[in-house]
N, C-alpha and C positions, 0 to 999 in steps of 0.2 A: 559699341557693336563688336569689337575685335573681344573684347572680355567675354562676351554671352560664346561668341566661336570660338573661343579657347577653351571654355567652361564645356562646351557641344563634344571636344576632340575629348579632353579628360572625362566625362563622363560616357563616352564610349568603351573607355578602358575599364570603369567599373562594372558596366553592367556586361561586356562580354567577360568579366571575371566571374559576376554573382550569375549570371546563367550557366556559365561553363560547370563550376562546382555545382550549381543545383545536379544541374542535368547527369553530373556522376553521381550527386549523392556524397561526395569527398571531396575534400580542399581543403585552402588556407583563402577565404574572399579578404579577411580584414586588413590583411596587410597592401594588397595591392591597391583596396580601396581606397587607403590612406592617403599614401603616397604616390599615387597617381597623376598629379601636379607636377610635383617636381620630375619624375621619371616624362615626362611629356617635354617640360623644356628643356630639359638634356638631351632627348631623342631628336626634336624637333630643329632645336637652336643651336646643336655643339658639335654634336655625335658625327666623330668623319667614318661612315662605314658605309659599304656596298653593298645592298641587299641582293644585287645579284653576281656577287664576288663573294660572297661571306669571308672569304681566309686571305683575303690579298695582304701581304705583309704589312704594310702600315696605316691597315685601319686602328681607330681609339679600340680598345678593350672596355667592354663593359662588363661585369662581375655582376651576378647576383648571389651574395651572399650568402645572403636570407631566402634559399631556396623553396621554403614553404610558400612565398609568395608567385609562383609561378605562373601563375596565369596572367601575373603582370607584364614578364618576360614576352609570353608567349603572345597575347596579346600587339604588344609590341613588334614584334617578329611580322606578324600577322599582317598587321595595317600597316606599316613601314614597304612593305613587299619582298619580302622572305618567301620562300618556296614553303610556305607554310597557310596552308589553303585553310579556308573557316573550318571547314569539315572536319579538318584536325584540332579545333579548337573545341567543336561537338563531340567530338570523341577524347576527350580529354579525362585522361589515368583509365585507358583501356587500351584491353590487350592489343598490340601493335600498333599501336599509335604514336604518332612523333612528338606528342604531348605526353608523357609519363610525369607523373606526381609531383617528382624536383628535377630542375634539369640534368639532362644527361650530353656531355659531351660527347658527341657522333650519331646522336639519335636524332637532333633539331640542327638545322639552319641556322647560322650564328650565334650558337648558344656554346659561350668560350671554355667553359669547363663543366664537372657534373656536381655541385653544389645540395646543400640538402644538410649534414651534418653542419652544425651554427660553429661559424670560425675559419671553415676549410676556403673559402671564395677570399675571405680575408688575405688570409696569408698564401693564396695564389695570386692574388693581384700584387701581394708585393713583390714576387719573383718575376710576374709578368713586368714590372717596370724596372726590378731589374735588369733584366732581361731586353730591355728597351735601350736602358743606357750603355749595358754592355756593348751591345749591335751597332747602336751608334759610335761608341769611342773608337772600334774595331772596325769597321767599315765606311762611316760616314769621311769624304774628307772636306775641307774646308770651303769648297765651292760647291758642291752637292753631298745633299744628305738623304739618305735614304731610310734609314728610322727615326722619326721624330714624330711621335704619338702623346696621347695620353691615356691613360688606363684608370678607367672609373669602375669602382665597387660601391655598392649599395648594401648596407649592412641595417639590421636591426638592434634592438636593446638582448636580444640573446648569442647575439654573437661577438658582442663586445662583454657580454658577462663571462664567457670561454677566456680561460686562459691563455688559448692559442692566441687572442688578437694583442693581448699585450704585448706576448713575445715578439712578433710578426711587426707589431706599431713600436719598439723598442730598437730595433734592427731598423725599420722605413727611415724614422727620424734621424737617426746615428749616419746613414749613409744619404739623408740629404735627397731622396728622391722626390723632386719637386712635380715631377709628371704624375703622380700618382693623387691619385684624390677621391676620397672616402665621402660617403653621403649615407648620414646617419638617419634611420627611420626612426624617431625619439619620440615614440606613441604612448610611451609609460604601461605598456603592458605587456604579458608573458603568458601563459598556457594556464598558470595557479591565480590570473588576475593580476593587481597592480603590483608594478615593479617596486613598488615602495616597500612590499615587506622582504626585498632580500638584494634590492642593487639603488640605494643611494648616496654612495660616491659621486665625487664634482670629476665627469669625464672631460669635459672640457680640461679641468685641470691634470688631469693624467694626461692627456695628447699631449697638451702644450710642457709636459716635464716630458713628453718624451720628444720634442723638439720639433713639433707640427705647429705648422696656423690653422686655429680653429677659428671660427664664424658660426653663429646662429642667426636661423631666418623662419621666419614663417612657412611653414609648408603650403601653405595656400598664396601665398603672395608672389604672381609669378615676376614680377619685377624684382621683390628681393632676391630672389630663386636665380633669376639667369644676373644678378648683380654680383652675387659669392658665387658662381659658378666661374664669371671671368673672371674675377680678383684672384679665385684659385690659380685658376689656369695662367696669367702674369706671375705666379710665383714660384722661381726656380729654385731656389735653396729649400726648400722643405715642402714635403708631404701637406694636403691640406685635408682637415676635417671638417664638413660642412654639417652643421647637425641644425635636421629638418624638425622643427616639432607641429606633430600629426597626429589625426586621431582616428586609432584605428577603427575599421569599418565606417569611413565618413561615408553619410548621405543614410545609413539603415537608422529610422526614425527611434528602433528600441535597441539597437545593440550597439550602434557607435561606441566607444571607449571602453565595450564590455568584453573581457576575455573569451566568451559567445560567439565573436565573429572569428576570433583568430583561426581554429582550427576542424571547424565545422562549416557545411553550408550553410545559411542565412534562417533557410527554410522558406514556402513557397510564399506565405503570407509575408512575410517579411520583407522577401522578394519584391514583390508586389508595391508595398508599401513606399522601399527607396526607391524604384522606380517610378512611383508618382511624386515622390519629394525632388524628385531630379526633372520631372515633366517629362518624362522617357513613358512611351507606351508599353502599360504594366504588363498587358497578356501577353504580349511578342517577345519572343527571343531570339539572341544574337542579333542584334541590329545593329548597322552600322551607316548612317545616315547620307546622303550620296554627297552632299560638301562635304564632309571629312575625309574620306578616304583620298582625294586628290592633294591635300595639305599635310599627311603622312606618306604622301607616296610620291612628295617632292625629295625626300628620302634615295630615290633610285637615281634620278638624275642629277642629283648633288655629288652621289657615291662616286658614278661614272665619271663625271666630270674629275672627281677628285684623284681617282684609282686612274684616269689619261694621262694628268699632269703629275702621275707621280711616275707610270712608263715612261714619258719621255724624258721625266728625269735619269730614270735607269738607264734609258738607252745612252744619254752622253756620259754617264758612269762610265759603260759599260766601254765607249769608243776611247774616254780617256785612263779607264783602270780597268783595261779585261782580264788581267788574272784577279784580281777582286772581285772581277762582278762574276763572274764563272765558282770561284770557289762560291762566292754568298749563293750561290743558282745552285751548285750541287746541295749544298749543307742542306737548305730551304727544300729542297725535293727528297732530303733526307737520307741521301748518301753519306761516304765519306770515299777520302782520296785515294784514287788506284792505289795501288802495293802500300794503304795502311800494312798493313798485316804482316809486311816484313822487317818493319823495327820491333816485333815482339823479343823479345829474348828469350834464349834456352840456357838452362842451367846445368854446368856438369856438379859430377857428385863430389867432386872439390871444392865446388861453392858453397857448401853446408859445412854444418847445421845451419839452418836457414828460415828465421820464423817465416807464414807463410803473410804475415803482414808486410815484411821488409821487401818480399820476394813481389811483392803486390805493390809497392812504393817504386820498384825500379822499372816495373810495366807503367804504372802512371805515367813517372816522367819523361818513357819513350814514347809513349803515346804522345803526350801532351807536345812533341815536337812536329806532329804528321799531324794534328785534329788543331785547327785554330781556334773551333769554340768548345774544346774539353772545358770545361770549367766547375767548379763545386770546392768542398770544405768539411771542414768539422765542427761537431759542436764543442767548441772549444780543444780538441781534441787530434790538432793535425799531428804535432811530433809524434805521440801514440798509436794514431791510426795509417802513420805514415801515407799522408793524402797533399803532403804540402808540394805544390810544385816548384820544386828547386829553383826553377831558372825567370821567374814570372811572378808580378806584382801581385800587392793586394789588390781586391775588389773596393775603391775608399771611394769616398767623396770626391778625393783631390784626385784619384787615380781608376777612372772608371774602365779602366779598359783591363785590368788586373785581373786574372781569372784564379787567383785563391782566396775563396769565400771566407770569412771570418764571422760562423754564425751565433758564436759566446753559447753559453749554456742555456741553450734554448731547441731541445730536441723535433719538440712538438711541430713549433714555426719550419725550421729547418725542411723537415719534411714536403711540408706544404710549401713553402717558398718554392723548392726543386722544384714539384709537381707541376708550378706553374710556368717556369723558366724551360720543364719539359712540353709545355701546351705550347708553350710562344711559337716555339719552330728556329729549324737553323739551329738549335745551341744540344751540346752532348754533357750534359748536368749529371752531377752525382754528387753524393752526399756522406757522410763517417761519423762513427762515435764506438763506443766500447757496444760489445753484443747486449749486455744485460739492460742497457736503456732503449733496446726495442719498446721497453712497454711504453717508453712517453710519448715513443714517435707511431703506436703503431694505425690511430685513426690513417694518417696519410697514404701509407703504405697499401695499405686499403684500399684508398682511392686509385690512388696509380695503376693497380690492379685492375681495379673497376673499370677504369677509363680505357687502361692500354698505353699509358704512357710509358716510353721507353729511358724512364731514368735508370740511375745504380747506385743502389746505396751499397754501404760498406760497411760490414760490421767486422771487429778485431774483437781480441780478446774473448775468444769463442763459446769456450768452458771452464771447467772446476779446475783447467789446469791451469789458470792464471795464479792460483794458488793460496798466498799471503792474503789478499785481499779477503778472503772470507768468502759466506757465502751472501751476503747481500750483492757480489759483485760474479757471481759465478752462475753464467747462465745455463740451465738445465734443461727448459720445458723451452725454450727459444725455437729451437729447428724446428719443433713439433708446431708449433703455433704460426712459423711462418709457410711451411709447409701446408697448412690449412687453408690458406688464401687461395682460391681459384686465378687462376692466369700468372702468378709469381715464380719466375726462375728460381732457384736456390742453388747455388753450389759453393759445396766446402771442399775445396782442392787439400789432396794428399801434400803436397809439396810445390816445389816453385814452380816446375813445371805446368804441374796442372793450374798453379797460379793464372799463369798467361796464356794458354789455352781457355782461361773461365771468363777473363777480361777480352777474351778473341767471342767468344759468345755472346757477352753480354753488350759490347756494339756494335753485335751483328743484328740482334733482337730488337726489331720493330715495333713490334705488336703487344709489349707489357715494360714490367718493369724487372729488376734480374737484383738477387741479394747475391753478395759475396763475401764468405763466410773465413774469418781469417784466425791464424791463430797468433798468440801473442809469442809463445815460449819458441824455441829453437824445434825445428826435425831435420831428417834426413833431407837431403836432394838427394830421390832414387834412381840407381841405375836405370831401373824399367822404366820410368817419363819420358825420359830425355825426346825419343821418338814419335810412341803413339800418342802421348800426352796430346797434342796439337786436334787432332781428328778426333781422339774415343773422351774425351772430356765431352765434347757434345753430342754424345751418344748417351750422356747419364752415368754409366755402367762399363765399366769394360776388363777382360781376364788380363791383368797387371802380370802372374806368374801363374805358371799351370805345371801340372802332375803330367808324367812321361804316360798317362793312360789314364781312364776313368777316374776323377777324383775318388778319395774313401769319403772324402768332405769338401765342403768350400765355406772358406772366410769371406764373411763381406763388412767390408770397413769404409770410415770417411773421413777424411781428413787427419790430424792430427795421428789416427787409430789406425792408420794403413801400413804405416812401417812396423808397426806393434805384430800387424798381424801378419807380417814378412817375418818376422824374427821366430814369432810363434808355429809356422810353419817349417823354418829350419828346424826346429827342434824336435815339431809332429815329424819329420823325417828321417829323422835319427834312429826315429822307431817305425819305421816301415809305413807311414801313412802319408799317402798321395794326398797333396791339399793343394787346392787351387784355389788362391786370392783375387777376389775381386774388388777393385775399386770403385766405390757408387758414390761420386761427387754430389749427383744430382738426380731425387727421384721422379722429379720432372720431367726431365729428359729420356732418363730411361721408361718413363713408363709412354713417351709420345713414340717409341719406336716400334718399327715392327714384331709379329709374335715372333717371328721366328731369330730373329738378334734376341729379344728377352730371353727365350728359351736355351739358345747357345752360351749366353753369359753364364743363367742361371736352368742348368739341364734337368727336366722334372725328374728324370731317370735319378737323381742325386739325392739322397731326404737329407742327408746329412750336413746342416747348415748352422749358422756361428755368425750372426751379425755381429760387429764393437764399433760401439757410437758411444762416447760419454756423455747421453741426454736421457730423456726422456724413453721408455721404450716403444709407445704405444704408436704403434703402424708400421713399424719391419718384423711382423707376422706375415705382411702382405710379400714377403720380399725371404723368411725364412721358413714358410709355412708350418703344419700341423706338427711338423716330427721337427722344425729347427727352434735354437733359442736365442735370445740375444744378452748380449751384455750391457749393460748402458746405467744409466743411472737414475732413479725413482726416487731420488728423496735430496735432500740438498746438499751441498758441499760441505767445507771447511775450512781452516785458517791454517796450513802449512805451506812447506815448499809444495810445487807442484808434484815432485817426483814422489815424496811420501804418498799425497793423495794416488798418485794412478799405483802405489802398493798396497794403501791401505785397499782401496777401490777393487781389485785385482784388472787392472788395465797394464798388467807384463805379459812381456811373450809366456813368462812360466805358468802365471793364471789364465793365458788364453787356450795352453796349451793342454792344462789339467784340466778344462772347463770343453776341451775338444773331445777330450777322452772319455768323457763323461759320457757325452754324446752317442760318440761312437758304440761308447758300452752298453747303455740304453739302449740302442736299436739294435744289440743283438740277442739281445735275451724275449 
């Protein structure tokens, strides 16, 4: 009897999947259909969450992955008692609906990240168990603990074909995260059909070389199913991989195991058809039969129960460690400590030449003495990107409370680990590597965007003017491409100054994620920072030196190119030309300000305009209009010192200066 009611709850899951996708016309039915068993006794039998809490700090994470299968999610969400009513299940991948396509983090009711791209949930969930054991080392103390969770991902056979999941299950195993645990949908099929003609490697044998317990179980047999769920969950030294084998679209009489079901609906006869193979009444849709929904919606009262006894945990926390429990209470609301903001450091011009990497090393580590959960790394790359925290351990197995990440040459994962360690909450995560490996990391970047998650990566080594290294290593088209990202900060500080004024913005910003843009080579600390630098950095834009009256011209420079264009304008001066230099760190920033600050920065009355950026030129048209030009670079670098390049290049005051006149001469003929 309990078998046929088990069998009633998981095919409630299928057929509120194959209605949902019919009734759009668009979906992913096969995957949900699949594994639909297993996703029931995790939900039913494990899962510590509060549907009417969704974000209390120590509920399980569940990850779907395999965001295509969404309606399995949602479904779930649904019948459990999520704020996620049928109606939204009817209206599902329509316009304004809490149901869109793949999940999206802040659109659904505990739905922990936005998933969709194969690999990305992956390597979120290992940051979120990061993330898990950091909280705990850091907070937890020996008679009460206030994070101890587990973090479940559900992956398919295409997100373990991504490279991201190696790198992400390479990192899991090496650092021992035994809370985390992976549930593979091992249906043998992909979008081209059987996975035979392009992924049969022994993955079991790859987890277990990257130092996981793996298990296989029948996807149908719910007693194996919650047998390696607990063996998981008893095993604290290593990650576990539980690989489900399933077939996809179980229960459709002609598409089961056919690539047909994966990415299309059913279609109506078809429809039709599992629904009488299941004994489910074939004309009706969305049905949800009136015994099941009380047996998923012991879900609410289990959550509460759990999410009390975890308050009253906090509360004797709170009476025996209240500067603990007050800091975890601001960080978790998303703050940070009154007067952070005055260990930033100012730099006089005695402190240069001053690459704007190192100038960006010495703000970390003042930071990292006011923020307890600063935490992040490099990919392989801290002395270079100077990101290593001086005074503070590794992040290891043996030393989980360590907040200097050590993510090896693994840019991609990197990304997405953060992404996810910035979901968890409470932790201020950031990330580094050389600028030209944006392209490996840049799916995540993406995401974080997407979502709003407030991380910070760190790129050094900015341009052509790292030099020797050539041009495989000299990134060019980089600003332009991250630039392109909707919701992305960007700023490349002129100097140390503006260094720490970029780092004062970037965790101040809530609501995305912030690049900061560093350079490898030595510049100036300039006079004119010391001051405004603090305020007009987050302004975007702001006039660094101005002409005694009406510019003849104005320079607009970034980073590296801002002293260039101070020296250039000495020169333009010699010869009677008014120039006013403008520093534009951030076109972000300056373009979210008012017209009338744009216009003051950059006065329309002015034609005479001169951007220097060593990238790409395409989009400071916007910024030097019809009659201005820019300098920059369109084609790729070289293999010298740096200094040759910005001669060869003309990136001297004397080529900015001849390249002004030019200007000038043009608009008067």
């Amino acid at each position: 009897m309990q078998a046929n009611f088990d069998q009633l709850c998981i095919d409630t899951i299928r057929t509120l999947t194959m209605d949902a996708v019919e009734k759009a016309q668009s979906g992913h039915p096969g995957m949900p259909m699949g594994i639909a068993d297993v996703a029931y006794v995790l939900w039913t039998r494990f899962l510590k969450h509060n549907p009417t809490n969704p974000v209390w700090p120590n509920r399980d994470r569940f990850i779907l992955s395999a965001g295509h299968g969404s309606m399995l999610l949602y479904s779930l969400l649904h019948l459990t008692g999520y704020d996620l009513p049928l109606e939204e299940i009817r209206r599902f991948r329509q316009w304004g609906s809490c149901t869109p396509g793949h999940p999206e983090w802040g659109s659904t009711p505990g739905v922990e990240t936005t998933t969709g791209p194969l690999g990305q949930g992956f390597g979120n969930a290992v940051g979120m168990a990061i993330a898990e054991r950091f909280m705990a080392a850091t907070f937890n103390r020996p008679d009460l603990s206030i994070f101890d969770h587990f973090t479940y991902v559900l992956v398919s056979d295409g997100d373990l074909m991504e490279g991201l999941s190696y790198e992400a299950a390479s990192l899991a195993g090496h650092l021992g995260l035994g809370k985390l645990i992976c549930l593979y949908d091992d249906n043998d099929v992909s979008i081209e059909g059987s996975t035979d003609i392009t992924f049969t490697e022994d993955v079991p044998a790859r987890f277990r070389a990257c130092d996981w317990r793996v298990q296989d179980v029948d996807g149908y047999d719910l007693a194996a199913i919650e047998a390696a769920i607990r063996a998981a969950q008893a095993e604290t030294a290593q990650p576990s991989l539980i690989i489900c084998h399933t077939h996809i679209g179980h229960g459709s009489p002609n598409k089961e195991d056919l690539a047909d079901s994966h990415g299309a609906p059913l279609g109506e006869d078809e429809v039709r058809l599992a629904k009488e193979y299941l004994g489910w009444p074939a004309e009706q849709q969305f049905v949800i039969p009136e015994v099941v929904l009380p047996v998923f919606r012991q879900a609410v009262e289990r959550g509460r129960e759990a999410e009390t006894q975890w308050q009253e945990t906090f509360e004797l926390y709170r009476r025996e460690y209240p500067e603990e429990a007050a800091t975890l209470e601001m960080l978790w609301a998303g703050d940070l400590p009154a007067g952070w903001e005055d260990v930033l450091p100012t730099f006089d011009v005695a402190d240069g030449p001053l690459a704007t990497r190192h100038a960006s090393g010495a703000v970390l580590n003042a930071l990292a003495l006011v923020l307890p959960t600063l935490i992040g790394g490099a990919a392989d790359l801290g002395p270079s990107t100077k990101t290593l925290l001086r005074d503070y351990a590794d992040f290891q197995r043996e030393t989980p409370g360590g907040r200097n990440l050590r993510f090896g040459v693994r840019e991609h994962a990197m990304g997405s680990i953060v992404n996810g360690m910035g979901l968890y909450g409470g932790l201020v995560p950031y990330c580094a590597t050389f600028f030209v490996f944006l392209d490996y990391m840049r799916p995540p970047v993406r995401m974080s965007a997407l979502m709003g998650v407030p991380v910070i990566y760190v790129w050094s080594h900015d341009s052509a003017w790292i030099g020797e290294d050539g041009p495989t290593h000299q990134p060019i088209e980089h600003l332009l491409t991250l630039r392109a990202i909707p919701n992305l900060t960007v700023i490349r500080p002129a100097d140390a100054n503006e260094v720490s004024a970029a780092w004062r913005m970037a965790l101040s910003r809530r609501d995305g994620p912030t690049a900061l843009i560093f350079t490898r080579q030595s510049v100036p600390v300039l006079f004119e920072t010391r001051r405004p630098a603090r305020e007009t950095v987050g302004r975007g834009a702001y006039v660094l030196v101005d002409s005694s009256g009406i510019p003849d011209l104005i320079l607009i420079a970034t980073g590296s190119e801002v002293h260039v264009a101070l020296a250039a304008r000495d020169l333009l001066a010699q010869q009677g030309v008014g120039v006013r230099v403008v520093s534009m760190p951030s076109w972000e920033l300056f373009d979210a300000q008012p017209p009338s600050y744009r216009d003051f920065v950059l006065p329309p009355l002015v034609k005479a305009r001169l951007a220097i950026e060593a990238g790409v030129t395409l989009g400071w048209e916007k910024y030097v209009g019809l009659d201005g030009e820019v300098l920059g670079l369109n084609h790729f670098g070289a293999s010298a010192p740096y200094q040759v390049l910005m001669e060869k290049f003309g990136f001297t005051a004397e080529g900015v200066a001849e390249w002004a006149l030019q200007i000038l001469a043009r608009m008067k003929t």
